[in-house]
C-alpha positions as CSV (number, residue, x, y, z in Angstrom):
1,X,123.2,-57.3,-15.6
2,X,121.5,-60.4,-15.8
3,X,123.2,-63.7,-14.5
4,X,122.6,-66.3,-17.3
5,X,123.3,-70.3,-16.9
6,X,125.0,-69.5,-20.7
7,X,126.9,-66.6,-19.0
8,X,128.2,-69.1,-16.3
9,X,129.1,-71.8,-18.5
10,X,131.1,-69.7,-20.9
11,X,132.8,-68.2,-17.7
12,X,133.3,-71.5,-15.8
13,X,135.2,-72.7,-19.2
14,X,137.6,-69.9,-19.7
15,X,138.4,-70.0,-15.7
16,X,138.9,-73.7,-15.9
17,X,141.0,-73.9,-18.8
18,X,143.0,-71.0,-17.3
19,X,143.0,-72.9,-13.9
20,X,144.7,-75.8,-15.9
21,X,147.2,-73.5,-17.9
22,X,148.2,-71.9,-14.5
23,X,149.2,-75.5,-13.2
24,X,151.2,-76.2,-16.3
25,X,153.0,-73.4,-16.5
26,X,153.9,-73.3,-12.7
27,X,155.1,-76.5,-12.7
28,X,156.6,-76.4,-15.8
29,X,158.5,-73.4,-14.5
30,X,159.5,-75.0,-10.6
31,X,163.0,-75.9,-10.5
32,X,162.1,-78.2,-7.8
33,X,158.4,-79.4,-8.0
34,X,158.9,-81.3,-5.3
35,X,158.9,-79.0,-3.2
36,X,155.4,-77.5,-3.6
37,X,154.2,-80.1,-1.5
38,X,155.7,-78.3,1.3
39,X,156.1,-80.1,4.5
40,X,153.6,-83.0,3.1
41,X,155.6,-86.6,2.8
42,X,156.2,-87.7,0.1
43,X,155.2,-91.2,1.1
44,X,152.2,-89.5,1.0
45,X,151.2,-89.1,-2.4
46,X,150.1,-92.2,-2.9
47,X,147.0,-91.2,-0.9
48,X,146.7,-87.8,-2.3
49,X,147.3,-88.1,-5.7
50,X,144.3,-90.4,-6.3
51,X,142.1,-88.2,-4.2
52,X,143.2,-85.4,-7.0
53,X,141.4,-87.6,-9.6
54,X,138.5,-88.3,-7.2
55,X,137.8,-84.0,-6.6
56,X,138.1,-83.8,-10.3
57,X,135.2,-86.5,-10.7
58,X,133.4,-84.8,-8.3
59,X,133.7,-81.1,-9.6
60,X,132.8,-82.5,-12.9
61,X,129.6,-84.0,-11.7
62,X,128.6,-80.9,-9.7
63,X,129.7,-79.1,-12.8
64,X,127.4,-81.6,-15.5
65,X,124.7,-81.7,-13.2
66,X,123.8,-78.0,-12.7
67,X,125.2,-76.0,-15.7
68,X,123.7,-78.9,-18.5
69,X,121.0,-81.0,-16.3
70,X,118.7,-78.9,-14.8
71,X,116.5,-76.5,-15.8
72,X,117.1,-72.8,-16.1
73,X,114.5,-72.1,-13.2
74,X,116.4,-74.6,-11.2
75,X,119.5,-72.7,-11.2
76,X,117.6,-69.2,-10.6
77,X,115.7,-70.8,-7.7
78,X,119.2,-72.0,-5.5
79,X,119.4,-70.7,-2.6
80,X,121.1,-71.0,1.0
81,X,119.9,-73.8,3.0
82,X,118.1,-71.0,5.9
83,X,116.8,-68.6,3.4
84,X,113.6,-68.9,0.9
85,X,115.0,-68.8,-3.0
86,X,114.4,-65.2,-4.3
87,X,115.5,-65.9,-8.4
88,X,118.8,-65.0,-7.8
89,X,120.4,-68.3,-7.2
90,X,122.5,-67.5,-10.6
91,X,124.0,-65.1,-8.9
92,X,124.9,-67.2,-6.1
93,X,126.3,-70.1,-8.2
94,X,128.5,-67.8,-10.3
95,X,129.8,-66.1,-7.1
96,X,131.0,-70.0,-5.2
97,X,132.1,-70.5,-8.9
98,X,134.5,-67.4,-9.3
99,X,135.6,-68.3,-5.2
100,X,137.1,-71.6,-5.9
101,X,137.9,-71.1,-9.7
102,X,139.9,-67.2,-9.7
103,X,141.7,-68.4,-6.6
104,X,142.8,-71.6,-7.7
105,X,144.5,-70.3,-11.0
106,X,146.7,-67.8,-8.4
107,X,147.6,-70.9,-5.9
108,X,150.6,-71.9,-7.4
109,X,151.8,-69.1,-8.6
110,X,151.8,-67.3,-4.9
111,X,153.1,-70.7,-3.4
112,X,156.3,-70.4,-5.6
113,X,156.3,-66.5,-5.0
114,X,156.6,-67.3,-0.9
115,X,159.2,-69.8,-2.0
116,X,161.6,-67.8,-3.8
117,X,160.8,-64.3,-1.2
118,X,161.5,-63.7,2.3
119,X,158.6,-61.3,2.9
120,X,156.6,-61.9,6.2
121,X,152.8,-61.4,4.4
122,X,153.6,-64.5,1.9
123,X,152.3,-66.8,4.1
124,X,149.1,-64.7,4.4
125,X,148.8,-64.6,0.4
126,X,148.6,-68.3,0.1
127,X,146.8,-69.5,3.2
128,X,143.9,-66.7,2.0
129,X,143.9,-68.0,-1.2
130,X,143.4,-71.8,0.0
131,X,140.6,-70.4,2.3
132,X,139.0,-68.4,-0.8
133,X,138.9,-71.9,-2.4
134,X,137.5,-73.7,0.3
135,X,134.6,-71.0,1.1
136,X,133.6,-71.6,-3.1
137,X,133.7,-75.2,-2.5
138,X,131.6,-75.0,0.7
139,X,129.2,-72.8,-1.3
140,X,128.9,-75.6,-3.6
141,X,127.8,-77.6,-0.9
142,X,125.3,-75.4,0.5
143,X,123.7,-75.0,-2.5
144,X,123.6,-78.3,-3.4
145,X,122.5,-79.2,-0.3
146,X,119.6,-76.3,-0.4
147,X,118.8,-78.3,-4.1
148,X,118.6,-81.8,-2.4
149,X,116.1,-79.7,0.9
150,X,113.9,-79.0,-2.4
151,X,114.2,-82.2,-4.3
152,X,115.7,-80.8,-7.6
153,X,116.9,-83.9,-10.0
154,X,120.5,-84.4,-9.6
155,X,120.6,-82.5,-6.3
156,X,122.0,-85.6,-4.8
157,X,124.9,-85.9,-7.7
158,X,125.7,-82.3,-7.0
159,X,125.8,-83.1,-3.3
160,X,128.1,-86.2,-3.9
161,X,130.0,-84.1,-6.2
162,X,130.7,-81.4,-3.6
163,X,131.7,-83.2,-1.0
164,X,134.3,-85.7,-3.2
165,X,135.4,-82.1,-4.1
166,X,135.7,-81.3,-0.7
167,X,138.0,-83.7,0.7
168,X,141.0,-82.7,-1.6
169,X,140.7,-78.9,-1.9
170,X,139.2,-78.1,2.1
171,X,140.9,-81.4,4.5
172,X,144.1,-82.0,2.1
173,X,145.1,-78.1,0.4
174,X,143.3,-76.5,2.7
175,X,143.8,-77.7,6.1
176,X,146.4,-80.4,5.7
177,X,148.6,-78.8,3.5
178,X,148.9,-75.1,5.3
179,X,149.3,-76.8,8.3
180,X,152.0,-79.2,7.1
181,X,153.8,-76.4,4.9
182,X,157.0,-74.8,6.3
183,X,156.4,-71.2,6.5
């Protein structure tokens, strides 16, 4: 099967809609949201939560810039920063794409399952799902990094957009928060 930029955007809309459904309805559901930030402070917040918006920017502008910007040959030309493109770049970009976005609609959902469960593999469940996200959003990087090596338009939005995505979802979820969280 063929790996279309059409085929991504449809898939990258029903993931995201379902990412912000699962949020909802996890919260929605938590007797005590509170306590999904785990062992993070609450004083906190007032830190994180704008850095929330700022990812969001960012993921949007990596999102704009190569699924509506570019070219259709730009997209099938991404590659890894060390290897020569080979026209599967589509492939490459759905893949980081279904890392960060199938993971991050089972976060919350897993956290509140460790919560309300004494099971010793928990734990595992979560912090693998944080790193799943993480390696998608470093993908993001790398290939907008591999984009800005061969001086695509926009590579340089989709690298500023990666790395504003980065510092939420990789230093605060997936670092900060795993190690702050009391398993």
């Amino acid at each position: 099967m063929k790996i279309t930029r059409q085929f991504i955007r449809n898939l990258v809309m029903i993931l995201g809609i379902l990412v912000l459904l699962s949020y909802l309805y996890g919260v929605s559901k938590s007797d005590d949201a509170t306590a999904l930030w785990g062992g993070i402070p609450l004083s906190w917040t007032k830190f994180i939560v704008p850095w929330m918006f700022v990812a969001a920017v960012g993921y949007l502008m990596y999102w704009w810039t190569i699924l509506y910007s570019v070219d259709v040959p730009v997209i099938e030309n991404l590659r890894w920063p060390w290897k020569e493109s080979d026209g599967k770049g589509a492939n490459r970009l759905l893949l980081a794409y279904c890392l960060f976005l199938i993971p991050s609609m089972l976060w919350l959902e897993s956290t509140q399952f460790h919560m309300n469960n004494d099971y010793s593999w928990t734990p595992l469940l979560v912090i693998g799902i944080l790193v799943l996200v993480s390696i998608g959003n470093i993908m993001f990087g790398m290939l907008a990094y591999s984009a800005y090596q061969d001086r695509v338009e926009g590579s340089g939005t989709m690298l500023v957009g990666s790395i504003m995505l980065s510092i939420q979802c990789i230093l605060f979820d997936g670092i900060l928060w795993n190690i702050k969280f009391p398993w």
